[in-house]
CHARMM internal coordinates of N, CA and C (Angstrom, degrees):
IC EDIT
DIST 1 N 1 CA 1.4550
DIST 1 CA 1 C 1.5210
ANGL 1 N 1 CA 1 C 108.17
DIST 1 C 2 N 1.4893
ANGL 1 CA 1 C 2 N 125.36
DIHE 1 N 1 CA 1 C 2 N 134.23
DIST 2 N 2 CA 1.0878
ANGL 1 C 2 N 2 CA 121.99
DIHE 1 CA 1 C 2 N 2 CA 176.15
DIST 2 CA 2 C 1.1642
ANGL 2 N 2 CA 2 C 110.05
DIHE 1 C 2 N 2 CA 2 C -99.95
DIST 2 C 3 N 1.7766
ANGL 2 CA 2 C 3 N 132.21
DIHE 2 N 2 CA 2 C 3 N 113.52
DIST 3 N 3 CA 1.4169
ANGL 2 C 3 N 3 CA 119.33
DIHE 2 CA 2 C 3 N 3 CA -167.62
DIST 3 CA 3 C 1.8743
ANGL 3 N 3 CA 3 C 93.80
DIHE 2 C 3 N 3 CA 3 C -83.36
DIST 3 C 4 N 0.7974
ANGL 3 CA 3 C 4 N 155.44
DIHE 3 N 3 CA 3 C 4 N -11.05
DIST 4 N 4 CA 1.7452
ANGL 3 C 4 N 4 CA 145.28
DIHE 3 CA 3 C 4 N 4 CA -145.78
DIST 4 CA 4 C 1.5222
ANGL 4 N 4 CA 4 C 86.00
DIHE 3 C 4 N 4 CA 4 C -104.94
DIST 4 C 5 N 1.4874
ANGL 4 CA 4 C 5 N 134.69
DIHE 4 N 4 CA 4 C 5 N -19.57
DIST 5 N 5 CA 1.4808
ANGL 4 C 5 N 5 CA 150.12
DIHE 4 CA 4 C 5 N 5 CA -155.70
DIST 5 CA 5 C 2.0378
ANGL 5 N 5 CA 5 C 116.77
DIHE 4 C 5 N 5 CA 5 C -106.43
DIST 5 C 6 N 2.3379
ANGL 5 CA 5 C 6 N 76.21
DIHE 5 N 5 CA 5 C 6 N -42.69
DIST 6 N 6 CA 1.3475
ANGL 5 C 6 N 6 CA 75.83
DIHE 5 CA 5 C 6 N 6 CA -172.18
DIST 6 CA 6 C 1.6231
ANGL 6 N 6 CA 6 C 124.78
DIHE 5 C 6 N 6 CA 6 C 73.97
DIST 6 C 7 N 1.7011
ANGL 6 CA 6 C 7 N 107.32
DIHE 6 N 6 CA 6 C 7 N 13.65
DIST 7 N 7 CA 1.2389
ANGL 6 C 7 N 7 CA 93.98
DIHE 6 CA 6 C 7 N 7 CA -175.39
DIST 7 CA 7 C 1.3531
ANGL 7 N 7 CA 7 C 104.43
DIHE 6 C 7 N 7 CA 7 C -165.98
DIST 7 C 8 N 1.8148
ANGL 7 CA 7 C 8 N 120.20
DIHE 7 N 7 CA 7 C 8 N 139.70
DIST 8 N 8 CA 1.1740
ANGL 7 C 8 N 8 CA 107.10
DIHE 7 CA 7 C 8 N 8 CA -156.29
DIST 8 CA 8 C 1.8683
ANGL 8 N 8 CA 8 C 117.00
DIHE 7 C 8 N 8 CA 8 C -88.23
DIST 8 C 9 N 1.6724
ANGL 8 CA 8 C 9 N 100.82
DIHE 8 N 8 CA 8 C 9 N 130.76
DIST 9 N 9 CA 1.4298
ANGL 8 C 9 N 9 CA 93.33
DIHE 8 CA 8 C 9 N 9 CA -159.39
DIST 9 CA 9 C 1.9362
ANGL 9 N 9 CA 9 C 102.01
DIHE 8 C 9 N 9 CA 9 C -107.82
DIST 9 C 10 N 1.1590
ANGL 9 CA 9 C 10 N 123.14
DIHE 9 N 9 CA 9 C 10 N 157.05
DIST 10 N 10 CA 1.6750
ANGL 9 C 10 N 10 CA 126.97
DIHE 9 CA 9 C 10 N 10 CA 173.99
DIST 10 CA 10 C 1.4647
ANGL 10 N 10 CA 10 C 106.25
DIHE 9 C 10 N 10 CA 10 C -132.70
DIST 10 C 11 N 1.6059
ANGL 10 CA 10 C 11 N 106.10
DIHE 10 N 10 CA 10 C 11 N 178.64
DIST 11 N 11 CA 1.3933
ANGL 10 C 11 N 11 CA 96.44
DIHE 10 CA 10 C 11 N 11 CA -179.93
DIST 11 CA 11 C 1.9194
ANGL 11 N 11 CA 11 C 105.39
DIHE 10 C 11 N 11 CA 11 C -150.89
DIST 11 C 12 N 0.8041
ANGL 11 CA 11 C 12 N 120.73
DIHE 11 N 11 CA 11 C 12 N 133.36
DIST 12 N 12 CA 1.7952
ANGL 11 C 12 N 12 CA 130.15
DIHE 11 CA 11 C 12 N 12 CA -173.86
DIST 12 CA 12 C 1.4512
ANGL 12 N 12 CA 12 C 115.16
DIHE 11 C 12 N 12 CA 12 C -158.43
DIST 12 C 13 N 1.5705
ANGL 12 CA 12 C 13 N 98.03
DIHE 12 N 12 CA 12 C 13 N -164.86
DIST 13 N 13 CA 1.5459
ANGL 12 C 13 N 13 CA 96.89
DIHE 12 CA 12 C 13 N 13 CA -143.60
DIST 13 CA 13 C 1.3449
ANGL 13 N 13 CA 13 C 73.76
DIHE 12 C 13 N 13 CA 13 C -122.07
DIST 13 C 14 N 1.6946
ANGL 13 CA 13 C 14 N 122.26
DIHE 13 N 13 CA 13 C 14 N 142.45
DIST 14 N 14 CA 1.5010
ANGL 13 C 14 N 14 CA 139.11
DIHE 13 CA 13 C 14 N 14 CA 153.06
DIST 14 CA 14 C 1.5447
ANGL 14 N 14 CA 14 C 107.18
DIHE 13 C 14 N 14 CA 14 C -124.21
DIST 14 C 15 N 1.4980
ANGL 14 CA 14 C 15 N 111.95
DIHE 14 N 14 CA 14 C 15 N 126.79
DIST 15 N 15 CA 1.2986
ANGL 14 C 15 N 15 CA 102.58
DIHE 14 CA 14 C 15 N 15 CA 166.09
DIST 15 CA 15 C 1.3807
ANGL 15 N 15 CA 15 C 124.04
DIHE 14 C 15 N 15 CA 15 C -67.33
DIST 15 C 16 N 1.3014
ANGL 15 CA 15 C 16 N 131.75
DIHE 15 N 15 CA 15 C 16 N 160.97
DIST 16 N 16 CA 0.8891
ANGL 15 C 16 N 16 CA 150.62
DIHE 15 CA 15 C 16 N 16 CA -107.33
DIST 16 CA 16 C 1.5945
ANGL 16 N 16 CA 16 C 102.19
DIHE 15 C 16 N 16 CA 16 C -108.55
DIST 16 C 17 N 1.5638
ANGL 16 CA 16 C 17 N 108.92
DIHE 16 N 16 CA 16 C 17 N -40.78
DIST 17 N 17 CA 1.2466
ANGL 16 C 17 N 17 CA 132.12
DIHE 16 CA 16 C 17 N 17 CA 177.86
DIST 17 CA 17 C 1.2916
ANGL 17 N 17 CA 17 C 96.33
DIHE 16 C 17 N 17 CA 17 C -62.54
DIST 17 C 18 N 1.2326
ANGL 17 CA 17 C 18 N 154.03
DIHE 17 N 17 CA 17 C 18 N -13.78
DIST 18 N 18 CA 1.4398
ANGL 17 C 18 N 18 CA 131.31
DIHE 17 CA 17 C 18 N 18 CA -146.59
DIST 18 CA 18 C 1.5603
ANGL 18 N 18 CA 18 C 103.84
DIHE 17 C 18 N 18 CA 18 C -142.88
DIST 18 C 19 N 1.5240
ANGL 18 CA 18 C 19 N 102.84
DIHE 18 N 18 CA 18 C 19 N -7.90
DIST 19 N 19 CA 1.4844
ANGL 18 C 19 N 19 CA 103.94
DIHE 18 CA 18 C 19 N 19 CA 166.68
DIST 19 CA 19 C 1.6647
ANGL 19 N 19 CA 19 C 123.78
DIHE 18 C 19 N 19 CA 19 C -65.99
DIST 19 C 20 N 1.2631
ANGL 19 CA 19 C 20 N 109.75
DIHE 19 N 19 CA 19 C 20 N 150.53
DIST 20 N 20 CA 1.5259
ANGL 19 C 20 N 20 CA 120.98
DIHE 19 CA 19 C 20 N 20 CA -158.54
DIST 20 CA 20 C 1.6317
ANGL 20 N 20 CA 20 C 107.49
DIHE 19 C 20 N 20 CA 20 C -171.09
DIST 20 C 21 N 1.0221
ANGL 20 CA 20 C 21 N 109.63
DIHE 20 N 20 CA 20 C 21 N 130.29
DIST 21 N 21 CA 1.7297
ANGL 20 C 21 N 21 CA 124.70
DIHE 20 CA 20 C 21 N 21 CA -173.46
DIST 21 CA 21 C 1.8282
ANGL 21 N 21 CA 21 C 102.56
DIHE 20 C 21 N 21 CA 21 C -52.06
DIST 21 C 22 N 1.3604
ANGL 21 CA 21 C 22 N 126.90
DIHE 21 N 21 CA 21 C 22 N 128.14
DIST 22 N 22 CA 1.2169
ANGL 21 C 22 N 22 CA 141.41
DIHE 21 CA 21 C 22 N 22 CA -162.18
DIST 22 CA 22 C 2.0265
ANGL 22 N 22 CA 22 C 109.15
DIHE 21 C 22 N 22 CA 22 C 30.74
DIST 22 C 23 N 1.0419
ANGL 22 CA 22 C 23 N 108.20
DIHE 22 N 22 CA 22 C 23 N 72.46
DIST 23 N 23 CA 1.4902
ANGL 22 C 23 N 23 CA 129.55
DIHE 22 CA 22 C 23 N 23 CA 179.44
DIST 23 CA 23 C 1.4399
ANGL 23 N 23 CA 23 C 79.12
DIHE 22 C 23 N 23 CA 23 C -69.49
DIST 23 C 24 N 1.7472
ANGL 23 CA 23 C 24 N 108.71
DIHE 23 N 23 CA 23 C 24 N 131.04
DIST 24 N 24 CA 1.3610
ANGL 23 C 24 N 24 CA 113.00
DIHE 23 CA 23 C 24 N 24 CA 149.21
DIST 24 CA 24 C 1.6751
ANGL 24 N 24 CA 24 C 108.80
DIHE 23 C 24 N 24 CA 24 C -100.66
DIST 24 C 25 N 1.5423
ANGL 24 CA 24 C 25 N 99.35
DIHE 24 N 24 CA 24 C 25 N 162.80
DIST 25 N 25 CA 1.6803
ANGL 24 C 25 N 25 CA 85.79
DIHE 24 CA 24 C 25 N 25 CA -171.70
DIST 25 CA 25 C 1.4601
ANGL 25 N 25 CA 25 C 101.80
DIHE 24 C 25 N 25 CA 25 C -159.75
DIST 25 C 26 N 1.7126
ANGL 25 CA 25 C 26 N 142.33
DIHE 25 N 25 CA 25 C 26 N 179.30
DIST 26 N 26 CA 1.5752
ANGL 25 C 26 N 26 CA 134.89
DIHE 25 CA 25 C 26 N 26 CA 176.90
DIST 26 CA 26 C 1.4565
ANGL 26 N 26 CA 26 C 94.91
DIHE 25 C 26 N 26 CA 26 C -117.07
DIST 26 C 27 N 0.9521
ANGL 26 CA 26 C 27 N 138.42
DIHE 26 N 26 CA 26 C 27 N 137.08
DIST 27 N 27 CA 1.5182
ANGL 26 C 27 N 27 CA 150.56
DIHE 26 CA 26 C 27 N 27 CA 170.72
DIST 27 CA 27 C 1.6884
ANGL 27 N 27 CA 27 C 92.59
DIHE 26 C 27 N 27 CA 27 C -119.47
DIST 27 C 28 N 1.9761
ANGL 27 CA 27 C 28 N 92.30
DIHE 27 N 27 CA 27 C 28 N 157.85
DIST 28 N 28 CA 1.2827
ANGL 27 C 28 N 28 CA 88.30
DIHE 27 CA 27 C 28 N 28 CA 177.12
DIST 28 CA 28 C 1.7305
ANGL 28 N 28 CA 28 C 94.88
DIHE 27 C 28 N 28 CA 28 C -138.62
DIST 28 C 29 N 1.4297
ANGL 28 CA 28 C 29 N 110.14
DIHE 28 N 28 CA 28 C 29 N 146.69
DIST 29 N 29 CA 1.5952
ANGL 28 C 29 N 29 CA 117.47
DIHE 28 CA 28 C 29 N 29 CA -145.46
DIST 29 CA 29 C 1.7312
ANGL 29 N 29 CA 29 C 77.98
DIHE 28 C 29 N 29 CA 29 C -143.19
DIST 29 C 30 N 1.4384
ANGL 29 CA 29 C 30 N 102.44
DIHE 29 N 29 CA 29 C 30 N 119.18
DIST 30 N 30 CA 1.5196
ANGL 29 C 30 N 30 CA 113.11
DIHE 29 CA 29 C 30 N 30 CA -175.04
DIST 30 CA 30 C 1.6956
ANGL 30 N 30 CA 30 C 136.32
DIHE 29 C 30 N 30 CA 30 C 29.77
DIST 30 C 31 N 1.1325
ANGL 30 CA 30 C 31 N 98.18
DIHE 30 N 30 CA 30 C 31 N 50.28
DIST 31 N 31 CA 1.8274
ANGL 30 C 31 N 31 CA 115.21
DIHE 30 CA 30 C 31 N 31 CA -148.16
DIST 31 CA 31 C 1.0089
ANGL 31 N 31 CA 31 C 117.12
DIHE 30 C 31 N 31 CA 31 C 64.40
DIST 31 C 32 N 1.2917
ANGL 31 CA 31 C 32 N 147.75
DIHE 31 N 31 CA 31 C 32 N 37.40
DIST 32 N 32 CA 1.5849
ANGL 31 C 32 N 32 CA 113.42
DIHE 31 CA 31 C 32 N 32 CA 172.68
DIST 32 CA 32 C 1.9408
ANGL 32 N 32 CA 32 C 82.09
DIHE 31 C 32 N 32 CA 32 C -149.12
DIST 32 C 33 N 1.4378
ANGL 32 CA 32 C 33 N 105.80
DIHE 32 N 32 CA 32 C 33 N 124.94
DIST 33 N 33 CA 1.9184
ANGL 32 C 33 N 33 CA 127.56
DIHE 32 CA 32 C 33 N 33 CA 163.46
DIST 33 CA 33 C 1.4580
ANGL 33 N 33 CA 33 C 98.30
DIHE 32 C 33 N 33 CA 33 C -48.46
DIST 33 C 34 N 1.2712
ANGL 33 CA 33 C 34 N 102.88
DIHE 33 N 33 CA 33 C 34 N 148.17
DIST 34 N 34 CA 1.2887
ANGL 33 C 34 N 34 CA 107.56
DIHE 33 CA 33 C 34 N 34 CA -154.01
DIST 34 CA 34 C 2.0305
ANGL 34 N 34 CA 34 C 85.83
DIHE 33 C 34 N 34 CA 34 C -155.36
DIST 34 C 35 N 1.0068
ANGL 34 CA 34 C 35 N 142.39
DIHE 34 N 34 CA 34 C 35 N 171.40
DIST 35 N 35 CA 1.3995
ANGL 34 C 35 N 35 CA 153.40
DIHE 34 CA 34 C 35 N 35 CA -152.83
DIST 35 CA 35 C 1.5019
ANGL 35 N 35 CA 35 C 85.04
DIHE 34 C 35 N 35 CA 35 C -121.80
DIST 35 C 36 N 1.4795
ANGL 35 CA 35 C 36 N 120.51
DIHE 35 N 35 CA 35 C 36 N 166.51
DIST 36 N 36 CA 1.4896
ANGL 35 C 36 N 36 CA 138.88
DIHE 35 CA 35 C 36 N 36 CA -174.53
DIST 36 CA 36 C 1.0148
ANGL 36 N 36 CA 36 C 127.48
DIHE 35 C 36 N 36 CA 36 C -177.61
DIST 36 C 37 N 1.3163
ANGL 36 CA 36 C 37 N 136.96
DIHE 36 N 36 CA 36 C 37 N 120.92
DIST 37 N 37 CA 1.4989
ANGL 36 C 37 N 37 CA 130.63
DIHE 36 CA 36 C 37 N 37 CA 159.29
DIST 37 CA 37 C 1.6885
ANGL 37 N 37 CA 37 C 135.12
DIHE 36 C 37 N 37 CA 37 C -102.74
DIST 37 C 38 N 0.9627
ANGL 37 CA 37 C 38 N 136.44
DIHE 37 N 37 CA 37 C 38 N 144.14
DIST 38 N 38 CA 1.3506
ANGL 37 C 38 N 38 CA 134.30
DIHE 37 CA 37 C 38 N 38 CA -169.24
DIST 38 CA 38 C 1.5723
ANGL 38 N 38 CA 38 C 103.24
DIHE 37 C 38 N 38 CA 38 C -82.27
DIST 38 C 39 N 1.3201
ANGL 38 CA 38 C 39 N 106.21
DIHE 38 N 38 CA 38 C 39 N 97.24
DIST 39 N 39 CA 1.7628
ANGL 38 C 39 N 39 CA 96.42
DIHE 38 CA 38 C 39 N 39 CA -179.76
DIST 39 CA 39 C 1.8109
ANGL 39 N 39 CA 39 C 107.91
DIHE 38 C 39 N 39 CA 39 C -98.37
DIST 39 C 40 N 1.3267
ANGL 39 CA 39 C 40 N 114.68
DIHE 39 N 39 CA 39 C 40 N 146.63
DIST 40 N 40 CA 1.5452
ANGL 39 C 40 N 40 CA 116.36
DIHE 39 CA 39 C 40 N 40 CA -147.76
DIST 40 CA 40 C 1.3702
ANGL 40 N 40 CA 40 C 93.99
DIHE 39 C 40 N 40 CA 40 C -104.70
DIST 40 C 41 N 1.3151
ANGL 40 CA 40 C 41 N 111.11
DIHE 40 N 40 CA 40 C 41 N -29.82
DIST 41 N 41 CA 1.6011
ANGL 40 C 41 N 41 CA 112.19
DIHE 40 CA 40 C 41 N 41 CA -159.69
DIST 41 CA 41 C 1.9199
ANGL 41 N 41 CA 41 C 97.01
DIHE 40 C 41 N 41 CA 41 C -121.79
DIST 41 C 42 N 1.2593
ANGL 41 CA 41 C 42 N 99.34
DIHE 41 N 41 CA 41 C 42 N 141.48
DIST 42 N 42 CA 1.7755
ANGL 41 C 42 N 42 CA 91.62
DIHE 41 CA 41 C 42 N 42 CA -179.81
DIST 42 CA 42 C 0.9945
ANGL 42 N 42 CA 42 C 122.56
DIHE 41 C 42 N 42 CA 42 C -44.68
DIST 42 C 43 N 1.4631
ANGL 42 CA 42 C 43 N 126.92
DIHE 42 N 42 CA 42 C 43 N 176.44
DIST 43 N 43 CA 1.4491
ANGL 42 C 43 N 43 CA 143.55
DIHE 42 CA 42 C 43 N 43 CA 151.71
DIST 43 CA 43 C 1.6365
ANGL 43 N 43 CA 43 C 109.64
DIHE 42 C 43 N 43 CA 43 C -52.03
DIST 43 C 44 N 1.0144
ANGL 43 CA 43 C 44 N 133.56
DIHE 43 N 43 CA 43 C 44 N 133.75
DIST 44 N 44 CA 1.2063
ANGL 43 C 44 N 44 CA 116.90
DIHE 43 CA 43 C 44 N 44 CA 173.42
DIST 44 CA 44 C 1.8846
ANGL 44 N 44 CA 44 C 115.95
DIHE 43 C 44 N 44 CA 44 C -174.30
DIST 44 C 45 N 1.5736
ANGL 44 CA 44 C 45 N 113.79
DIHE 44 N 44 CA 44 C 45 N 132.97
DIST 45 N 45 CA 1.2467
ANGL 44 C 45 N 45 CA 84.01
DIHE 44 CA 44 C 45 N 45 CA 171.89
DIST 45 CA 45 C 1.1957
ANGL 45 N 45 CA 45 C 111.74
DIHE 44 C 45 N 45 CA 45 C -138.47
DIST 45 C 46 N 1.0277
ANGL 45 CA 45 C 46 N 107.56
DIHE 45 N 45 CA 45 C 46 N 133.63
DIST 46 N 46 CA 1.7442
ANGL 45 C 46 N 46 CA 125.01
DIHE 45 CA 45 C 46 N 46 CA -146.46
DIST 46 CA 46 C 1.6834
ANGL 46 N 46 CA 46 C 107.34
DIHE 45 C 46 N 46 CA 46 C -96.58
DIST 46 C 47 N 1.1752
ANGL 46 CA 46 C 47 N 113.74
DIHE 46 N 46 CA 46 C 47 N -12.17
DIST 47 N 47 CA 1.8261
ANGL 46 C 47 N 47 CA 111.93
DIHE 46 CA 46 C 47 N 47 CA 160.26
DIST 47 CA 47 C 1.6888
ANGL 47 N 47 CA 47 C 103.84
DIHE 46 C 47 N 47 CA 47 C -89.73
DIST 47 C 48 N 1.1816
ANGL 47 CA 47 C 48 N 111.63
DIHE 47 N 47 CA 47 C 48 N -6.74
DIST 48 N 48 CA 1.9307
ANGL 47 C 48 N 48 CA 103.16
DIHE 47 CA 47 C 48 N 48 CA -175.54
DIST 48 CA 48 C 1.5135
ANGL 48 N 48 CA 48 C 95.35
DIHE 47 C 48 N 48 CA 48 C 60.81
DIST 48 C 49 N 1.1292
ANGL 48 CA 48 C 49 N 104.85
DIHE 48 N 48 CA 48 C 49 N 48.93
DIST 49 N 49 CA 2.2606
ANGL 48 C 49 N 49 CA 98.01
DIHE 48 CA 48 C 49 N 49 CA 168.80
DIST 49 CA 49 C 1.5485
ANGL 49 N 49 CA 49 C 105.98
DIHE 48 C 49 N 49 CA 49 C -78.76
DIST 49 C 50 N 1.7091
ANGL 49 CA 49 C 50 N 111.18
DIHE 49 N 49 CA 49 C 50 N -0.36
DIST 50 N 50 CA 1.6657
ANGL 49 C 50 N 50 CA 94.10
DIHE 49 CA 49 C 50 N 50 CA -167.05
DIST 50 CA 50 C 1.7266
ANGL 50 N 50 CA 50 C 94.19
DIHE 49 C 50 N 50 CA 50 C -105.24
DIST 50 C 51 N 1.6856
ANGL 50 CA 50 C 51 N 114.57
DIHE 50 N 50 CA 50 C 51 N 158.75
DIST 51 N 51 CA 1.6172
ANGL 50 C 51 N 51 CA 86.93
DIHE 50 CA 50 C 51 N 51 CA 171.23
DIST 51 CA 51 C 1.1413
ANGL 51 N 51 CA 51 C 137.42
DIHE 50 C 51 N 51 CA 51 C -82.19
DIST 51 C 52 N 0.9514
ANGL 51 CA 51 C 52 N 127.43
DIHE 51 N 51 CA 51 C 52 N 146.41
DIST 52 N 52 CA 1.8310
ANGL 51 C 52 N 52 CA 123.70
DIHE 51 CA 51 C 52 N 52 CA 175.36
DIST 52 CA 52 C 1.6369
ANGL 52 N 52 CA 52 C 115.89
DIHE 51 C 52 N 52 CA 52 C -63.28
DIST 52 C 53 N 1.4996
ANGL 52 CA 52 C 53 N 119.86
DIHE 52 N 52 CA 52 C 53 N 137.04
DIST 53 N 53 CA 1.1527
ANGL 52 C 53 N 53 CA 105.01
DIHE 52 CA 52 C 53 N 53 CA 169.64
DIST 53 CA 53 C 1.3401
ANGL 53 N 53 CA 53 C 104.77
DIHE 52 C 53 N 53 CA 53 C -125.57
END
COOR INIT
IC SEED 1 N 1 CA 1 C
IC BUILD
C-alpha cells in the first residue's frame, strides 16, 4: 500500500507486445484474482495534498 498515494500499488512483468496505455488486467495476490490496471506514469502527488512526515 502506498500511504503518500493512498493507493494500493504492485509490481510484475508484462510482455512487451501487450502493453497499452491504462491496460486493465486480473492479478492474483495470495490466491485470490484481484482487478488491475497498468499505470504508465508513477504514483505521484504533485500539489503535496498528503502530509509530510
Amino acid at each position: 500500500y502506498g500511504h503518500w498515494v493512498d493507493q494500493s500499488l504492485a509490481q510484475g512483468y508484462i510482455p512487451t507486445e501487450l502493453v497499452k496505455p491504462d491496460l486493465r488486467m486480473e492479478i492474483e495476490i495470495l490466491g485470490e484474482r484481484v482487478a488491475a490496471r497498468l499505470q504508465s506514469e508513477p504514483p505521484f502527488d504533485p500539489q503535496a495534498r498528503r502530509m509530510r512526515m
